[in-house]
C-alpha positions in Angstrom: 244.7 183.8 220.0 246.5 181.0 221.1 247.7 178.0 218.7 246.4 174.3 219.9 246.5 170.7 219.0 243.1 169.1 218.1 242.4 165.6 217.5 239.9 163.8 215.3 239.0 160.5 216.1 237.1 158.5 213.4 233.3 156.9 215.1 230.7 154.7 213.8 227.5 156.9 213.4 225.9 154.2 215.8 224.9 154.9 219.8 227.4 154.6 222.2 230.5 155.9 219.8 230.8 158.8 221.3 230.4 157.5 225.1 232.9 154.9 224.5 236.0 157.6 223.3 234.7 159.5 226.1 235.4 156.7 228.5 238.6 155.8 227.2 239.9 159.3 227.6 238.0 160.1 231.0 240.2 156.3 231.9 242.9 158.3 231.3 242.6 161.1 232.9 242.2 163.2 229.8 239.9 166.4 229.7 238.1 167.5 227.2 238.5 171.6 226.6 236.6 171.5 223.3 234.5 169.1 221.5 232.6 169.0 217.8 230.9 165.8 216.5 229.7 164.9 213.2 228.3 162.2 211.3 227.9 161.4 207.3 226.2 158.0 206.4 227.4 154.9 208.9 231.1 157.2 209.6 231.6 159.6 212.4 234.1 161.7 213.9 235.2 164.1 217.2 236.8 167.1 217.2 238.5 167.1 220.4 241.3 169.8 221.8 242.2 168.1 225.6 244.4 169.1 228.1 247.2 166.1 227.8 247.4 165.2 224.2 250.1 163.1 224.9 247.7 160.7 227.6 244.9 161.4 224.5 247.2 159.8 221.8 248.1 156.5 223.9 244.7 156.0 225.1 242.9 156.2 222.3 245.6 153.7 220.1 245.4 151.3 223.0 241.7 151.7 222.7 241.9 150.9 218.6 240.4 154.0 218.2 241.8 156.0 215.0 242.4 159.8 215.0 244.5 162.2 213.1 246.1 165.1 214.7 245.9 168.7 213.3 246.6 172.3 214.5 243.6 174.8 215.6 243.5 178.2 216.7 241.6 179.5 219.8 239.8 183.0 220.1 238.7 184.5 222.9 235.6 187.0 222.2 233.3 189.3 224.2 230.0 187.7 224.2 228.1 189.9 222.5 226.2 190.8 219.3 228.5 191.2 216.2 232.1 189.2 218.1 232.0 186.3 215.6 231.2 188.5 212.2 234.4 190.9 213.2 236.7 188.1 214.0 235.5 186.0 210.6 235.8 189.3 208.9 239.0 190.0 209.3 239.9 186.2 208.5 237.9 186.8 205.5 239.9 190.0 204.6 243.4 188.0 205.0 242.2 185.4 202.6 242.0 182.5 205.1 239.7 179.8 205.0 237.8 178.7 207.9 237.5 174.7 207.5 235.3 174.3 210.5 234.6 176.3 213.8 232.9 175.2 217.4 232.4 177.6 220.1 231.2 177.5 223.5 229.9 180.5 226.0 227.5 180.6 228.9 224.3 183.0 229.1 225.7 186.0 231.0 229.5 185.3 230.5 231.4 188.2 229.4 233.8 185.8 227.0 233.2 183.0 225.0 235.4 180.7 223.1 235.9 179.8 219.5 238.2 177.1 218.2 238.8 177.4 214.5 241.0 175.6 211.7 241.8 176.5 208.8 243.2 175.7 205.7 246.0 177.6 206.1 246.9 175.2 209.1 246.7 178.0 211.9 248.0 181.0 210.0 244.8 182.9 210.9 
């Protein structure tokens, strides 16, 4: 487990929201390690863990794009039947929340990734 900064950036739900944060941050040389997008109504917002959230932070306020920043944990896992009910399990057992969670894995990878915050702001 390994504790990370994530940012959420507030979008319009309308197209090209999400390419233009994307170009701001490709601009700045950012990468993107994790991503989760959502929308409610006309509002939006992305998830994002990069690799420089310092370059993240100025790019997007030079771009006039508003975020908040929070903390996240990442989970390694086998890839394999039954990896996300043990980990949420034992989450479960200590009493912690899970506010959202996004994961990523390829077909035939032996590990996949989970990023998950809580309420307990990464005490998991």
């Amino acid at each position: 487990m390994a504790k990370l900064k994530q940012l959420t950036i507030t979008l319009a739900n309308r197209p090209g929201a999400l390419a233009q944060m994307a170009r701001v941050l490709a601009d700045a040389k950012v990468n993107l390690l994790a991503l989760l997008g959502n929308t409610t109504g006309p509002q939006g917002s992305a998830q994002v863990v990069v690799d420089d959230i310092r370059k993240a932070k100025k790019a997007l306020e030079q771009a006039l794009l508003l975020y908040s920043e929070g903390t996240v944990e990442e989970f390694e896992l086998a890839n394999k039947p039954g990896a996300l009910a043990d980990l949420t399990e034992k989450l479960a057992k200590k009493g912690i929340n899970i506010d959202s969670a996004y994961a990523s894995m390829l077909k035939g990878a032996k590990k996949a990734v989970i990023v998950i915050a809580t309420s307990q702001n990464g005490d998991a």
